[in-house]
PANUTI-94879 format. One line per 10 residues: their letters; for each residue x, y, z of N, C-alpha, C, O, CB. Coordinates in steps of 0.2 Angstrom, whole numbers, plus 2048, in hexadecimal, padded with zeros to 3 digits. Each point is the difference from the previous one (the first is absolute). Glycine has a CB too. Layout:
// PANUTI-94879
a = X Y Z X Y Z X Y Z X Y Z X Y Z; ...
***
This chain:
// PANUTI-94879
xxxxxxxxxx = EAA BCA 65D 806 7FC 7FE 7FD 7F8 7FF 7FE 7FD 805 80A 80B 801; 7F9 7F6 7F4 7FD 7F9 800 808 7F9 7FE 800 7FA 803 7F1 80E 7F6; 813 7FA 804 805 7FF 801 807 800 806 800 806 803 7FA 7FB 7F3; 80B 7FA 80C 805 801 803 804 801 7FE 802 7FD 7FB 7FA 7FE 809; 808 809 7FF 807 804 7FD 805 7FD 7FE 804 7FE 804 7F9 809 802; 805 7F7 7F4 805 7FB 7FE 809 801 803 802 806 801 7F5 7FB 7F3; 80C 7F9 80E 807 803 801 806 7FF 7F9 802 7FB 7FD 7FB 802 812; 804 80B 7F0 802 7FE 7FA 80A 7FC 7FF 802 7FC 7FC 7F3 810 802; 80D 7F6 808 806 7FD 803 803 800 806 802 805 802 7FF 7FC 7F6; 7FF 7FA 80A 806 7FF 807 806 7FF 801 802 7FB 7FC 7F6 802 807
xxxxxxxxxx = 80D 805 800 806 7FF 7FE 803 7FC 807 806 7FF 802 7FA 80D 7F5; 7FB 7F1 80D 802 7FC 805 801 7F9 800 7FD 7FB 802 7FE 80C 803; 80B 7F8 7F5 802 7FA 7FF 800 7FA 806 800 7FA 7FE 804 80D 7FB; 7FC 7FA 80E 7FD 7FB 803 7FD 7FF 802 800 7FC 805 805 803 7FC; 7F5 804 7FF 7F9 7FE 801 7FE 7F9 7FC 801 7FE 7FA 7FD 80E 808; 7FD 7F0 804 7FE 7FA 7FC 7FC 802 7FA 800 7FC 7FB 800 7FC 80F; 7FD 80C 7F6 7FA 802 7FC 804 803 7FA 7FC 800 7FB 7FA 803 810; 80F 7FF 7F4 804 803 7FB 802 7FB 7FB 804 7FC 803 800 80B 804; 7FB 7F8 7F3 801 7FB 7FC 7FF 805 7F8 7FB 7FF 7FD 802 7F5 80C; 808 811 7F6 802 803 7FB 7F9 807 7FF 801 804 7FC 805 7EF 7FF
xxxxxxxxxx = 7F6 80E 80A 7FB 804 802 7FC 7FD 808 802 7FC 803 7FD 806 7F0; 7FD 801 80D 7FE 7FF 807 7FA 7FA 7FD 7FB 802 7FC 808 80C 80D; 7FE 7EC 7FB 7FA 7FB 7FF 7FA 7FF 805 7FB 7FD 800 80F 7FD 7FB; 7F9 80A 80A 7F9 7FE 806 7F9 804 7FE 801 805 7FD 809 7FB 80C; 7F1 7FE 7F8 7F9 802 7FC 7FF 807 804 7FB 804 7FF 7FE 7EE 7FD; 80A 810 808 7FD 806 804 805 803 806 7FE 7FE 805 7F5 7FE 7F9; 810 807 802 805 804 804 7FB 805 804 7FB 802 7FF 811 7FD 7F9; 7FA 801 80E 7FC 808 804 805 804 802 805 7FE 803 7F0 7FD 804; 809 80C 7F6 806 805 802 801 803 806 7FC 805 801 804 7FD 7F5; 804 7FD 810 801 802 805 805 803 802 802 806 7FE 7F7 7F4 803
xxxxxxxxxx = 80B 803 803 807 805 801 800 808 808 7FC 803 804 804 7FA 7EA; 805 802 811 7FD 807 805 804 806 7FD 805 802 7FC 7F8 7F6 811; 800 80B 7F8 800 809 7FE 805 801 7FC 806 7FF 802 7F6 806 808; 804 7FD 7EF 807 803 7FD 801 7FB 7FC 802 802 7FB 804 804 80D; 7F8 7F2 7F8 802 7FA 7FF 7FD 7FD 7FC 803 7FA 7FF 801 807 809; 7F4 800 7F4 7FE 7FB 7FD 802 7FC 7FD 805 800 7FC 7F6 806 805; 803 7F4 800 803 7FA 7FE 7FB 7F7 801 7FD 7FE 805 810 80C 7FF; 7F5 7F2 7F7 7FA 7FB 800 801 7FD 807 806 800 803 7F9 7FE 7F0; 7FB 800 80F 7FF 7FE 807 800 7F9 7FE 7FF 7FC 805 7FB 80E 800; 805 7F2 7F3 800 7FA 800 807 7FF 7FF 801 7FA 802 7F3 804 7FA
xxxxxxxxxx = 80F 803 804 807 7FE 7FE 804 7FC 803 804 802 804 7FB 807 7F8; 802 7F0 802 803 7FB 807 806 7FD 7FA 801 801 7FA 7F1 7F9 80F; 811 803 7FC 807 7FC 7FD 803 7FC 802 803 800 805 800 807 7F9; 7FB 7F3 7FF 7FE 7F9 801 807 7FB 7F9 800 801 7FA 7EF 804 80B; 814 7F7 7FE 803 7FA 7FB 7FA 7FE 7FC 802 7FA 7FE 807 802 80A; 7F0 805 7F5 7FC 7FF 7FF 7FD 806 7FD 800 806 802 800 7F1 806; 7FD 806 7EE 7FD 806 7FF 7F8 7FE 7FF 7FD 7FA 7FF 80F 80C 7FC; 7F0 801 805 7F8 7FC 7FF 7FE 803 7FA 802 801 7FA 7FB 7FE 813; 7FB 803 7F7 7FA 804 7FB 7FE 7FF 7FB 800 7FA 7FE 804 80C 805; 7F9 7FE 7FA 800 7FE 7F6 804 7FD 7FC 806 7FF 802 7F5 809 7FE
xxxxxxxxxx = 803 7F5 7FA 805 7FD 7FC 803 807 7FF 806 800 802 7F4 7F5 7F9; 803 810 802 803 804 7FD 7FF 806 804 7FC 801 804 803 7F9 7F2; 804 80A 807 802 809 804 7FB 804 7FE 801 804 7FB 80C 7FC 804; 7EC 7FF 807 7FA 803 7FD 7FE 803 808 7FA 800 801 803 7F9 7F2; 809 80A 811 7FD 803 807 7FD 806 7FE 800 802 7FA 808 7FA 80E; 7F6 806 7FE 7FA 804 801 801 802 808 802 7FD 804 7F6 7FD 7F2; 805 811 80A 801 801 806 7FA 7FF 803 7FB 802 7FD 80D 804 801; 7F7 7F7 807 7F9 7FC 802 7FE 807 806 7FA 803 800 80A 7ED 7FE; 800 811 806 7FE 805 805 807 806 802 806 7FE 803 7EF 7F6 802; 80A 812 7FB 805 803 802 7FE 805 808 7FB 804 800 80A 7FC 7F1
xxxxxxxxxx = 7FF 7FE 813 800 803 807 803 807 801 800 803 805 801 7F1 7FF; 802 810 7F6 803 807 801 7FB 804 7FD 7FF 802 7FA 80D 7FA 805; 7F0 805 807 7FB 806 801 802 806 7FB 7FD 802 7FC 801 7FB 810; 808 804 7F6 803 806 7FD 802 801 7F9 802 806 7FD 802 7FA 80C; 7FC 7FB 7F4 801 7FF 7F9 7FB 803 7FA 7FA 7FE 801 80C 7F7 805; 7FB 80F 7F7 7FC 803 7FA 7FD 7FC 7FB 7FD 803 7FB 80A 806 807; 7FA 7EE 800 7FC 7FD 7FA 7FD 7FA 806 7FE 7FA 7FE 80B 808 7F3; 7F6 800 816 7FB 800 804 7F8 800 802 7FE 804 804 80A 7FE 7FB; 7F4 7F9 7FC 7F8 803 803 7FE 7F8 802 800 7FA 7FE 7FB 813 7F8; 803 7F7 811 7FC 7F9 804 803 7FD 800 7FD 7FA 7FE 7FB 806 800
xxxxxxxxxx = 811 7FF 802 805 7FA 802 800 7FD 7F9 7FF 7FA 801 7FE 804 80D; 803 802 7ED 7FF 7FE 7FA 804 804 7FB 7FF 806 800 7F6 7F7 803; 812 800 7FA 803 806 7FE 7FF 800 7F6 800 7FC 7FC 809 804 812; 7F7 805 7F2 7FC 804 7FA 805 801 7F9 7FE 801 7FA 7FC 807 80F; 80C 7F7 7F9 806 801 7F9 800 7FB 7FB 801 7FA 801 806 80B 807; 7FA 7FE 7F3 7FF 7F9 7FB 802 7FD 801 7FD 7FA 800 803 809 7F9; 809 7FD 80A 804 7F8 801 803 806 805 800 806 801 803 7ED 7F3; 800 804 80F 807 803 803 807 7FE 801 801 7FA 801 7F6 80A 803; 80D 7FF 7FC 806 7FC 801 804 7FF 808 803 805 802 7FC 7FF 7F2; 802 7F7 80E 807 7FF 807 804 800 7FC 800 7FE 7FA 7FD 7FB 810
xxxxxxxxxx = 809 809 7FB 807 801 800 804 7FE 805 7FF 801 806 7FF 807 7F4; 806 7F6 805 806 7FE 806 7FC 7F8 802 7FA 7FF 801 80A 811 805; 801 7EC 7FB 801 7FC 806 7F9 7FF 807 7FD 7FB 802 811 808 7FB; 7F2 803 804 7FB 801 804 7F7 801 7FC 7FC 7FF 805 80F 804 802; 7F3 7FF 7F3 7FC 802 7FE 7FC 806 801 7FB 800 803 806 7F5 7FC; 803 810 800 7FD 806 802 7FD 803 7F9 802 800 7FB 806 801 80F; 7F0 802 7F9 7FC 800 7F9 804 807 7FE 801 805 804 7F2 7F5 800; 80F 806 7F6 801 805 7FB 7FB 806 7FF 802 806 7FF 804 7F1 7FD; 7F4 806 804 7FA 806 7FD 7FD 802 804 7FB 804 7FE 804 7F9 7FA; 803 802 80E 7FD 805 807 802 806 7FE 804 800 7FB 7FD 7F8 810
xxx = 7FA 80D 7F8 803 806 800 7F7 803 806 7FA 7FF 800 810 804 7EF; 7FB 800 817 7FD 804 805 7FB 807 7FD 801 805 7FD 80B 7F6 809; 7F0 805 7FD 7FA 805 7FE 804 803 804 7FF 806 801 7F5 7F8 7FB
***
């Protein structure tokens, strides 16, 4: 894998990092069991990151996840959902 897994949308409008796409340069998917979901995800009267909506998954913690190797996740993009940012393109081996 020589690239980082692009995020192709997030739908956690209050996230700081949310500014029409995810702006932060590297998210980490964590969450717990049942639950994946971005672990960068903060909400702040304050937004940050890149100028522009060019995140990226930097490291994913769901062992279990089928686009999983060496904590590095493998899917072309991916998408959160919900308020909370739960990753859409998990799927459990």
């Amino acid at each position: 894998m020589t690239a980082f897994t692009a995020i192709r949308s997030c739908a956690a409008t209050a996230c700081a990092f949310n500014h029409d796409g995810c702006t932060a340069p590297a998210i980490t998917v964590g969450g717990t069991t049942g639950a994946p979901a971005c672990g960068t995800l903060v909400v702040l009267d304050a937004r940050g990151g890149l100028p522009v909506a060019q995140g990226r998954v930097g490291t994913c913690q769901r062992l279990e996840c089928v686009h999983n190797q060496n904590l590095m996740c493998t899917a072309e993009g991916i998408s959160l959902g919900g308020e909370t940012a739960t990753c859409l393109t998990y799927r459990a081996r």
